[in-house]
N, C-alpha and C positions, 0 to 999 in steps of 0.2 A: 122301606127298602125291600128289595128280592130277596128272599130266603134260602131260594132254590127247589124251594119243594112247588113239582107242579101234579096236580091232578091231572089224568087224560079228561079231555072235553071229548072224544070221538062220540060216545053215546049221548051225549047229551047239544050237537049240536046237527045241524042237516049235512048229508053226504054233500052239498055243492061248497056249505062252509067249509068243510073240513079241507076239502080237496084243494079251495083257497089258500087255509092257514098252512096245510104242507107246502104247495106250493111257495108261499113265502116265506116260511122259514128256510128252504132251501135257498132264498136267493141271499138269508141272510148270511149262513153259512157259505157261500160261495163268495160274497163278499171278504170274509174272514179269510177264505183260504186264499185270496189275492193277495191279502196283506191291506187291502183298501179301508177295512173299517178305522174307528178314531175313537179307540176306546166304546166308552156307553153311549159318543153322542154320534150323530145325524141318523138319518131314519130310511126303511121301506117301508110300503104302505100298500093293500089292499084293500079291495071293494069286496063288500060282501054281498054275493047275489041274491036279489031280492028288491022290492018297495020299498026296505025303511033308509038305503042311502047310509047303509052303516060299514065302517071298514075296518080293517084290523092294522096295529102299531104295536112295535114294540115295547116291552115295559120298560122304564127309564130305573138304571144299575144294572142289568144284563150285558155282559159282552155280547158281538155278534154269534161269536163260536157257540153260545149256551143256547141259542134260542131255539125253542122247539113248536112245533104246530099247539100245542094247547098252552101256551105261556105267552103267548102273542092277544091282545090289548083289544076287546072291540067297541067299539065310541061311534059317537054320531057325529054329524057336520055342527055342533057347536061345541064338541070337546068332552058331553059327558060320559062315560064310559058307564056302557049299559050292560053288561056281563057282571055277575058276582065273582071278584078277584080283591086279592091284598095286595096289586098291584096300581102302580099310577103313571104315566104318559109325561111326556118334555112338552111341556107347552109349546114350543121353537117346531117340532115334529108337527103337532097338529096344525099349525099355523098354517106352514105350506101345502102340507099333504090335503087339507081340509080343501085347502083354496081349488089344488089341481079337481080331487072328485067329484067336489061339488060341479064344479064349470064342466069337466069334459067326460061327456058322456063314455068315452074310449078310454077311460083312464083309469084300467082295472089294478094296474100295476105303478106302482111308483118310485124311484128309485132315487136317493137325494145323500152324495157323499162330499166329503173333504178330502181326497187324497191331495197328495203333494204336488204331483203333476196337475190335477186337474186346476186345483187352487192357483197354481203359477201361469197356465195357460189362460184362465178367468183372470188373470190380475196384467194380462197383457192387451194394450190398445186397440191392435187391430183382432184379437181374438183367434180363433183356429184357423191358421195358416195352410194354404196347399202343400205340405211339407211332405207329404208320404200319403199313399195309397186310401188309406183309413179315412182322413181327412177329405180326400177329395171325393168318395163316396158320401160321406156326412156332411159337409157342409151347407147345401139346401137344406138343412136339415134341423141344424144349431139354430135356436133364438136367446138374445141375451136380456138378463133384468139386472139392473144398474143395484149396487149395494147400498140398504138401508140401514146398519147393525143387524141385530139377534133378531132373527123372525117371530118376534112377540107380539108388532103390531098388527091389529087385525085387518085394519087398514090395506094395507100392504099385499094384502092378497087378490086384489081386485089388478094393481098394477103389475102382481106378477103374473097373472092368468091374462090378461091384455099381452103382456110381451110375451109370454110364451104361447099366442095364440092356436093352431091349429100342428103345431111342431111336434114332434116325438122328444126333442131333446135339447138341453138349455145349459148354457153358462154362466150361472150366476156370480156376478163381477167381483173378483177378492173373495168368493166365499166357497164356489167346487161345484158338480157337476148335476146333471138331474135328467132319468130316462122316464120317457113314459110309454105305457104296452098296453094292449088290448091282451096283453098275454102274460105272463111271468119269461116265458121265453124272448118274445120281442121285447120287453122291457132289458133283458139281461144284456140282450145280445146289443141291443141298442148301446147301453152301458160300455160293454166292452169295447165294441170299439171306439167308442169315444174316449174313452180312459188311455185304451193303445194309444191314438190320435195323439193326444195331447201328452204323453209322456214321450212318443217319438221326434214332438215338435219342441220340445224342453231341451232331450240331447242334440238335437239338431243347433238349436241356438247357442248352445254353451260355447260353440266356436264363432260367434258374432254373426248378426245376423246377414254379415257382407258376403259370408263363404255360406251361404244357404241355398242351395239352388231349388227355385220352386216349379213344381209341376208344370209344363207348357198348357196353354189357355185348350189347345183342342184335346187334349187328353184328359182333363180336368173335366171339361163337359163329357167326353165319352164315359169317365167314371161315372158321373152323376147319372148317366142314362141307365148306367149298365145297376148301378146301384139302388135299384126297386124290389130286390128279391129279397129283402129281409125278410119276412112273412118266413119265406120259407127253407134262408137258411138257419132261422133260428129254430124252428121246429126240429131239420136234423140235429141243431149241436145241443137243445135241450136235457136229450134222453142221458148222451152221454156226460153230461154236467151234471146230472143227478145219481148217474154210474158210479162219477167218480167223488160224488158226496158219500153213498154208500163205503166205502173203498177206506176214506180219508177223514170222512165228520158224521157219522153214523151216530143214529138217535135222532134228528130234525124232525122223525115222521110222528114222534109221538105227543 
């Protein structure tokens, strides 16, 4: 179990790790301060740059809130965790996370929750709905992988990297949400809106889905067209996401 005593790693790993592990701990904290996390379990996950294909995971008994760049987990693509730590990994975590970095070269960032909303829009037939703005920007966008239980089999990661083939972002069926980024920023921002999406397509339904009026077919394509700038508006909303980590969940960087 986590103790809570953590060492700084900054001298003792390379400034492009390091800049990784802040960066994701910041996204774990950011998750926290959404209210999105679920207790100790589901995971972010980062690539660590370099040849040996190694990424970093959170330690399993951490809340989101605690986690800081040198308390964050680094393992290879078969699970074992190659860093000196008294810490140990969710098997469930590396399962998928394993499966995304392996397969996709672009999948620096990886982002895999349970909130409430997400869960109820994954547990819905037709999936994310034209329902609001959010959605109709993301939907080219969404790939779904049908639910297997607990992501323990290993199996299982071959058919979830085939359904989430070349996508940024996926609804896994009955089980919640997953970004992927060539960035920590376009992973985030990715996240968020998909998270808005599906919480605004939750209350939209709660009045049946009769009284739901959905986007008109050319406005929905105009979003999708107009919806190619993530790149760069998550680059702007990044800084100030980390401002307001500063501000609110201070400590992440150490």
């Amino acid at each position: 179990m986590a103790d809570g005593a953590i060492t700084s790693l900054r001298s003792k790993v390379s400034e492009a790790e390091w800049n990784a592990r802040v960066e994701l701990a910041a996204l774990y904290r950011l998750v926290a301060l959404h209210g999105w996390d679920d207790m100790i379990f589901t995971h972010i996950s980062a690539r660590v740059p370099g040849p040996e294909k190694h990424f970093l995971i959170n330690p399993y008994g951490y809340y989101f809130e605690e986690i800081t760049a040198s308390s964050l987990v680094k393992v290879d693509l078969d699970g074992a965790i190659v860093q000196e730590t008294a810490n140990f990994i969710n098997p469930a975590g590396f399962t998928i996370h394993s499966a995304i970095h392996g397969a996709r070269e672009d999948a620096h960032f990886v982002i895999h929750l349970h909130t409430v909303a997400g869960v109820g829009v994954a547990a819905q037939k037709e999936g994310l709905l034209p329902i609001g703005q959010n959605a109709c920007l993301l939907q080219h966008q969404v790939a779904y992988h049908g639910y297997e239980g607990l992501a323990l089999n290993h199996e299982e990661r071959e058919r979830l990297v085939a359904d989430l083939g070349d996508k940024p972002l996926m609804l896994l069926r009955n089980h919640g949400t997953l970004a992927v980024g060539q960035t920590a920023a376009q992973a985030w921002v990715g996240m968020f809106f998909l998270e808005r999406a599906c919480a605004q397509q939750v209350a939209a339904l709660s009045g049946g889905r009769d009284h739901v009026l959905f986007a008109p077919d050319a406005a929905q394509e105009e979003t999708r067209q107009q919806g190619g700038g993530i790149g760069f508006v998550s680059a702007l909303a990044w800084p100030g996401a980390l401002r307001m980590l500063d501000r609110k969940s201070p400590g992440y960087d150490v």
